[in-house]
C-alpha positions as CSV (number, residue, x, y, z in Angstrom):
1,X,0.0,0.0,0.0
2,X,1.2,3.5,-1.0
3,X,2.5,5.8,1.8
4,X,2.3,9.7,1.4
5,X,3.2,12.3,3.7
6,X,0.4,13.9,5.3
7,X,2.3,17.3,5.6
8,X,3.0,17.2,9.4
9,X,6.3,14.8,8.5
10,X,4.5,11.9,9.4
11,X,3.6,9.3,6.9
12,X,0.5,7.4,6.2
13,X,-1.1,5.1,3.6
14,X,-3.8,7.6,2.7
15,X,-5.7,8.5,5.6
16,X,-5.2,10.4,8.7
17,X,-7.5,11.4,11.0
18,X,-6.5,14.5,12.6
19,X,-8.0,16.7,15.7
20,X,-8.2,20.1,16.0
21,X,-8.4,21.8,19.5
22,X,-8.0,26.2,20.1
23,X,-5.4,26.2,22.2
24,X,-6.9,29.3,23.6
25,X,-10.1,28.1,24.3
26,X,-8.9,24.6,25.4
27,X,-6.6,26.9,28.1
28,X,-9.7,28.8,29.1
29,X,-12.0,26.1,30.2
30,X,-8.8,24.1,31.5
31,X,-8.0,26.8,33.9
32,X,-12.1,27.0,35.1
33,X,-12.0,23.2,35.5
34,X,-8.5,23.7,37.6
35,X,-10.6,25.9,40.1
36,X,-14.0,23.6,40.5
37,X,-11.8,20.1,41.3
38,X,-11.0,22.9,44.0
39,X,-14.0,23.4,45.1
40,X,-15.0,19.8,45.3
41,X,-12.6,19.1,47.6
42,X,-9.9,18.0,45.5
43,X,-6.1,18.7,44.9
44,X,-6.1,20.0,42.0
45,X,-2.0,19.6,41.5
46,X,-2.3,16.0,42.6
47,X,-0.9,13.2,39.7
48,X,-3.8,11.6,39.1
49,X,-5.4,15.2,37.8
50,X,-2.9,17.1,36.7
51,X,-4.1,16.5,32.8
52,X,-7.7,16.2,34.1
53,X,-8.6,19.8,33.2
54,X,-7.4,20.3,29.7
55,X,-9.4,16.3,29.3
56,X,-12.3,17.6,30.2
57,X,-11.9,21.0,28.3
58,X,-11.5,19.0,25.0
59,X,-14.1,16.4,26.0
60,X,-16.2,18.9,26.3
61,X,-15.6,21.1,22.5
62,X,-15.8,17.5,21.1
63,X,-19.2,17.0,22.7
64,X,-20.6,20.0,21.5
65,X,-19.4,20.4,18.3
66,X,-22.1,20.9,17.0
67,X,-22.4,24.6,16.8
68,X,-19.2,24.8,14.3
69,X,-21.7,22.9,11.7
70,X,-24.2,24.2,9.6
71,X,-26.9,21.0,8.9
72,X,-28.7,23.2,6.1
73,X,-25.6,22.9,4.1
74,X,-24.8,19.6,5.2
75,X,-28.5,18.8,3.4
76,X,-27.9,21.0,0.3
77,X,-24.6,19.8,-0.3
78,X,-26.2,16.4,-1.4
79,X,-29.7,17.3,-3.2
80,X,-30.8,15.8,-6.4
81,X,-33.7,15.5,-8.3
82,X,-35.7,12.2,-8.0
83,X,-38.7,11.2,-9.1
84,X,-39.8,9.0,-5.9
85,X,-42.4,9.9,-4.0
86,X,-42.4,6.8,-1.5
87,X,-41.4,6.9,2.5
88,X,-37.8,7.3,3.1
89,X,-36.4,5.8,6.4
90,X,-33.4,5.7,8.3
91,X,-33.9,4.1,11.4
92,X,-31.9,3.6,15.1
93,X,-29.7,6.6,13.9
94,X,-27.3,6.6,17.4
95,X,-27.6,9.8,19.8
96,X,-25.2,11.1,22.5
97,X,-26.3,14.7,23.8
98,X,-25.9,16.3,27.0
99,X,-29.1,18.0,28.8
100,X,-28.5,21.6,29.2
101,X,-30.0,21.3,32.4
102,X,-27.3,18.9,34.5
103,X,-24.9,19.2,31.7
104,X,-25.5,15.3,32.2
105,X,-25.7,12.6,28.9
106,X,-28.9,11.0,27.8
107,X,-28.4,8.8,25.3
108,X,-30.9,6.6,22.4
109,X,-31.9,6.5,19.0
110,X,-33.5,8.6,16.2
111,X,-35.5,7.7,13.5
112,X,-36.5,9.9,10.4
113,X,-38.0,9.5,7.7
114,X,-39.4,12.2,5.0
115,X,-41.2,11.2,1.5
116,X,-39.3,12.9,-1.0
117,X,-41.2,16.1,-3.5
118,X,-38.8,15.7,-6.5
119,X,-35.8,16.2,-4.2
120,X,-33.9,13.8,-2.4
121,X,-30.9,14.0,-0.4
122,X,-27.7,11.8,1.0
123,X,-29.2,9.0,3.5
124,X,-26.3,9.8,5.3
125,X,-26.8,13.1,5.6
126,X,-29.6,12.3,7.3
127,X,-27.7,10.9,10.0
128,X,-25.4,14.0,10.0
129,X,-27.6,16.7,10.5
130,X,-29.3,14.0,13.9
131,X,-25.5,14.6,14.8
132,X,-24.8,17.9,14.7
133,X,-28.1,19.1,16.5
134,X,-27.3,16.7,18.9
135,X,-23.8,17.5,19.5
136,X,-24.9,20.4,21.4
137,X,-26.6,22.0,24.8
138,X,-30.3,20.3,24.5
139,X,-33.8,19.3,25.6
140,X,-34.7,16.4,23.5
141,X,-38.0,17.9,22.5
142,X,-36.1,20.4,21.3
143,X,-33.6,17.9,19.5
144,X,-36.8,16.3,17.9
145,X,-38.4,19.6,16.3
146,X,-35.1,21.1,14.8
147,X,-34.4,17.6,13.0
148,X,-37.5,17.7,11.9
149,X,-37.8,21.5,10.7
150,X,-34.5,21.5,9.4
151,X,-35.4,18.7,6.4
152,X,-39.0,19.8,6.1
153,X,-37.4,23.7,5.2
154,X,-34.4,22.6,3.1
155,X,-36.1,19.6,0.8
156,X,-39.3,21.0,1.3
157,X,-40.7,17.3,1.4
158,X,-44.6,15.7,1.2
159,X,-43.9,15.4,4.9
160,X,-41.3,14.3,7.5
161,X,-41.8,12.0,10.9
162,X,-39.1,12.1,13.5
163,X,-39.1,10.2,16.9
164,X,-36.7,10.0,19.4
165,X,-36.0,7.4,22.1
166,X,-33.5,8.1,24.9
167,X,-32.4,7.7,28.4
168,X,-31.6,10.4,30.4
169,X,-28.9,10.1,33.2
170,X,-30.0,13.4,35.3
171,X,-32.9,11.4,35.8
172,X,-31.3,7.9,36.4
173,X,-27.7,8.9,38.4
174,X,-29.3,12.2,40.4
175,X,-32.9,13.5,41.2
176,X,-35.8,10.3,40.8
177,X,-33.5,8.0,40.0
178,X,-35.2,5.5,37.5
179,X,-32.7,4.0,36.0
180,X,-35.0,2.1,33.5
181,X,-36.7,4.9,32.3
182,X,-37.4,6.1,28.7
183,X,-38.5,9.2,27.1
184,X,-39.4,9.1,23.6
185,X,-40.7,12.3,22.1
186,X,-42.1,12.7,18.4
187,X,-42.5,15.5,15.5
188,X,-44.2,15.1,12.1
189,X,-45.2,17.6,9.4
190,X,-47.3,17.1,6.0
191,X,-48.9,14.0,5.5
192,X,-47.8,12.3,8.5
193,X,-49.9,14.7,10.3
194,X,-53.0,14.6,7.7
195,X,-52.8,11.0,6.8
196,X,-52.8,8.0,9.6
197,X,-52.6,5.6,7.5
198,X,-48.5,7.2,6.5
199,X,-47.6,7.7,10.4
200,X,-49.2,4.2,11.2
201,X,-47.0,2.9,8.4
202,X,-44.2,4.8,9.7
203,X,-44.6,3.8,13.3
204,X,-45.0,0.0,11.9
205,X,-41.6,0.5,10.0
206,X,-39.4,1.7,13.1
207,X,-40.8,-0.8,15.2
208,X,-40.5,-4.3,12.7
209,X,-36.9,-5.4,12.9
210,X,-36.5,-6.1,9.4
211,X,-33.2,-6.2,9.5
């Protein structure tokens, strides 16, 4: 397999995946993080967390990364013209958000599914814009609408149907503590609001494990 230099003097056979962190910012939320371990009663300087602020800094910027993408050009950047006018699904899409209440994760699965208006898009961006609304400070009602509004504006589709399953952990580590809990919120616009028969169908569809 070919090797090529990757420009940082390092060679690779073709791909390289590379992370990119703002010193500045990274610094910022280090030094904050320094000053909590503080208050919690810890020793900050100790060994075990010396590194633990500028971890938790990144952790954090890769959590919520989210707000450095756009997912209405993620959508028009693969549109094209199709004549199918049939339900589209994609199903047990992974989510990992934080609430912006706790700053704690919850955690599930999204499904969406839009039927197509002469315009179709990437299935996979489909997947990416579910990321990059997730990868930020959120309610998961919240989460569920802006999925949905943000296909239904940019394809301008017959309709679109979005549910969300997921389990929060300010609810199951702090508070009520249910651990086995389960929220699962829903948005639809178009005809799976006008036509049960289409959200029956798609509520059938997320639920069969056809694969």
């Amino acid at each position: 397999m070919e090797t090529i230099n990757n420009g940082s003097g390092r060679m690779t056979t073709g791909y390289n995946k590379v992370e990119s962190w703002n010193d500045e910012t990274v610094n910022s939320i280090a030094d904050m993080y320094h000053e909590i371990l503080g208050h919690l009663g810890e020793d900050p300087d100790r060994e075990g967390l010396l590194d633990t602020p500028r971890r938790v800094a990144k952790a954090l910027l890769y959590l919520t990364q989210g707000y450095g993408h756009d997912p209405v050009e993620i959508l028009k950047g693969a549109m094209f013209k199709e004549n199918y006018r049939q339900m589209v699904i994609v199903k047990d899409v992974d989510i990992y958000s934080m609430c912006e209440h706790h700053m704690l994760p919850f955690f599930g699965k999204a499904h969406v599914a839009y039927i197509p208006n002469g315009v179709i898009t990437g299935l996979s961006k489909l997947a990416r814009i579910v990321e990059v609304y997730s990868r930020r400070l959120q309610v998961q009602e919240r989460l569920t609408y802006q999925i949905r509004d943000c296909i239904q504006e940019t394809l301008n589709p017959l309709g679109v149907a979005v549910v969300i399953e997921a389990q929060h952990m300010c609810m199951q580590i702090r508070g009520v503590q249910k651990q086995n809990s389960i929220t699962t919120t829903s948005a639809f616009t178009g005809c799976f609001l006008t036509n049960l028969n289409t959200r029956e169908e798609f509520v059938h569809l997320i639920s069969s494990k056809l694969h």
